[in-house]
N, C-alpha and C positions, 0 to 999 in steps of 0.2 A: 553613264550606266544608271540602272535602275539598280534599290534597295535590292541586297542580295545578288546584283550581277555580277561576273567575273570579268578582271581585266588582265590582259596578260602586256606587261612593257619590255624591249629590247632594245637593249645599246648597240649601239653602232659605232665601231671605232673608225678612226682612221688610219690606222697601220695596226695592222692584223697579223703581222710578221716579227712584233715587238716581244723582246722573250721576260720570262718571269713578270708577271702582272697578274696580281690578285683585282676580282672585284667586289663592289658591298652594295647593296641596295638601303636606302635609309627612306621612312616613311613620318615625313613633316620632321625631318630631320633627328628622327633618333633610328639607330641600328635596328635593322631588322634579320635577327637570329638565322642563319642558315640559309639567307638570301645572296649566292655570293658568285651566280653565272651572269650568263649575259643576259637570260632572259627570265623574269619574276611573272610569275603571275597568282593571284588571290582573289578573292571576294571581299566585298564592301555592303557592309549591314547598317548601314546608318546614313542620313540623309548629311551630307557637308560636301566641304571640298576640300582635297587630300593632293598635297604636295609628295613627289617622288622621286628622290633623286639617285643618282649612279656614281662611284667613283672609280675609276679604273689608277691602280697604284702600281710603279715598276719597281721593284725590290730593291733593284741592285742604282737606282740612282734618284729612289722617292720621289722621282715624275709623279704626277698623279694630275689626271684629266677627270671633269665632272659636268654629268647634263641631269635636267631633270624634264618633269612635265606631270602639267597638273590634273587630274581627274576628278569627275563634278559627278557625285552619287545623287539623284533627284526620286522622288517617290514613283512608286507603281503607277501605272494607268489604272484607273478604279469607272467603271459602269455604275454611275447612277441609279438607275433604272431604264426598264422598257415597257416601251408600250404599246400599246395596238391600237391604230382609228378604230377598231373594234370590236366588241368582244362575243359577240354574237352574228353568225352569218347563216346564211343560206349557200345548199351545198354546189361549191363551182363559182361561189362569187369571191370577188377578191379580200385579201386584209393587206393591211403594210404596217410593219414591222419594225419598229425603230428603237436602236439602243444611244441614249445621252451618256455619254465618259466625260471626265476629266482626263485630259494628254498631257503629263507633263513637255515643256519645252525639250525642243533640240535632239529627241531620242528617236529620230524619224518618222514616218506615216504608219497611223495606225492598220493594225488586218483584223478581222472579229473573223473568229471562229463561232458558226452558228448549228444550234441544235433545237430538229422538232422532236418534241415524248423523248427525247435521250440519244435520239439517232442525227447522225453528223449529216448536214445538210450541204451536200456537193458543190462548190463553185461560187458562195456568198462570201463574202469577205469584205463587204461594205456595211456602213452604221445603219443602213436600211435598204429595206428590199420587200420587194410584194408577190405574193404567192397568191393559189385559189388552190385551197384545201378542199377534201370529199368528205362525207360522210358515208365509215364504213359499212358497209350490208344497211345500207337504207336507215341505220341509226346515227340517236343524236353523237357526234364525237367531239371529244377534251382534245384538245392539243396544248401542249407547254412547249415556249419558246424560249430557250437561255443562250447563251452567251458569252464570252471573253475576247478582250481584246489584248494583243502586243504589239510591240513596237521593235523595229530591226536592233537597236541597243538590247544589253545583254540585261538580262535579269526583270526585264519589261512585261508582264505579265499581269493581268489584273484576278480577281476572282470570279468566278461564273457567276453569273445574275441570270433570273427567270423572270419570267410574266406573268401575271394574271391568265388564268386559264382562259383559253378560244372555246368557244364552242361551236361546229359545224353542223346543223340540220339539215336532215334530207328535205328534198321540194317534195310535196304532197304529188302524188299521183290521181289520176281522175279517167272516168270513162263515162258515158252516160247511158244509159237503156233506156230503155219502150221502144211504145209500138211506131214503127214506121211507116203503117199506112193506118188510117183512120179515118172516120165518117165525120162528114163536115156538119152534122144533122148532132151530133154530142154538144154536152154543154159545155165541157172542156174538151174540144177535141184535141189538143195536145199539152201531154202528159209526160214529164221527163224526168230520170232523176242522177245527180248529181253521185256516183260512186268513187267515195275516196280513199285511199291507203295513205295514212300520214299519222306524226305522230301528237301534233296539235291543234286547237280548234280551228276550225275553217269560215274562212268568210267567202262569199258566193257573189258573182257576177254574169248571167246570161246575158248571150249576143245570138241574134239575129243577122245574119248575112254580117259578123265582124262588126254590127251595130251594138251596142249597149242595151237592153230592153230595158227602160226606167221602171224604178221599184224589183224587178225581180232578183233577187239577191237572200233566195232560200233556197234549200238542196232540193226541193223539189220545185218545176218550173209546170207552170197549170194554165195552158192559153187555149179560147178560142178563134180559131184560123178558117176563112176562108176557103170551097174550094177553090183549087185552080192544075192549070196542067203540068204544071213542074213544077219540084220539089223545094220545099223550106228548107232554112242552112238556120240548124241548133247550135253554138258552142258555151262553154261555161269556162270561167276563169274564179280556181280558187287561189286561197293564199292563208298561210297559218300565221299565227301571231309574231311573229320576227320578221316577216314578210316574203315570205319564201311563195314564190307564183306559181302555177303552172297551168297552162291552158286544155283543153282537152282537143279531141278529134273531133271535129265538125260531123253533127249528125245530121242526116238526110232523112 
């Protein structure tokens, strides 16, 4: 058992029919007050190992049979720490999540109980596991990851440990305007601009038919085109400082 777990021991005789027989439980061989059925049981505060033994006495002809058996009190499981590949994501991308413990020997396979912001996280009960958190109403969001683990042994229990705060960022939003038809006679006959909803700076990428256009990589995009009989394909790819992408609607 773990510091603080409880054990309960019972003797087992061999003739159960035998009359007048007192019992006594003795622990590392000295009397234990008011321990005197078949079955003892207690809690263990202290890391050792504790001898226990039984003596069943018949009154009337001071028979007396004895067994014992010994129990190993070993320390708590304790969490280390946790961690995250990372602390900063974009919203919908993945993190993984991992808690390092110390397991004491022999007290069976560990279970974590896992918690996001305080709320009990359904069905994990592994030292790691990976999730793709959102960011709520398009803001940035904290997540806090904690944790404890025990062990099927009685009294197995660690204390909760947290993480480093997550933070989840919305992906920038993007649309582009202007004009859609334009005279090929302008100096810049096409004129486009990059409209963003986000909540950090943006960097810019236009493509041409899913091409890259080199150098264009400002919110506004200023080209002279060609006529011809069917339509240019505009699109813009931004992305905020943690990296968070998003491409727009191809404009026509």
């Amino acid at each position: 058992i773990c510091v603080g777990g409880e054990v309960t021991m019972t003797a087992h005789l061999n003739d159960w029919n035998a009359d007048q027989i007192v019992y006594q439980w003795y622990k590392d061989d000295v009397l234990i007050p008011g321990a005197t059925d078949l079955t003892y049981t207690t809690t263990l505060d202290e890391v050792a190992e504790y001898e226990f033994s039984f003596s069943a006495t018949q009154l009337t002809s001071s028979c007396t049979a004895t067994g014992s058996v010994n129990v190993e009190v070993v320390n708590d499981p304790v969490i280390n720490n946790i961690t995250l590949d990372v602390y900063e994501i974009c919203d919908g991308r993945q993190v993984t999540i991992t808690a390092d413990a110390t397991i004491p020997a022999g007290v069976g396979e560990p279970v974590y109980t896992w918690y996001r912001n305080g709320d009990l996280i359904e069905g994990v009960t592994a030292a790691s596991f990976t999730e793709s958190p959102l960011a709520v109403d398009g803001d940035a969001t904290p997540y806090v990851y904690s944790a404890y683990v025990t062990n099927p042994a009685s009294g197995c229990q660690s204390e909760i440990v947290a993480a480093t705060e997550l933070v989840v960022y919305a992906n920038p939003t993007v649309t582009i305007s202007g004009d859609p038809i334009v005279c090929d006679l302008d100096e810049n006959n096409v004129t486009l601009t990059a409209n963003v909803i986000g909540e950090l700076p943006i960097d810019y990428q236009w493509y041409e038919n899913d091409t890259p256009i080199s150098g264009e990589t400002n919110q506004v995009l200023d080209l002279t085109k060609p006529y011809r009989e069917y339509p240019y394909s505009f699109s813009v790819e931004v992305t905020n400082e943690v990296g968070c992408t998003t491409f727009s609607e191809p404009f026509l």
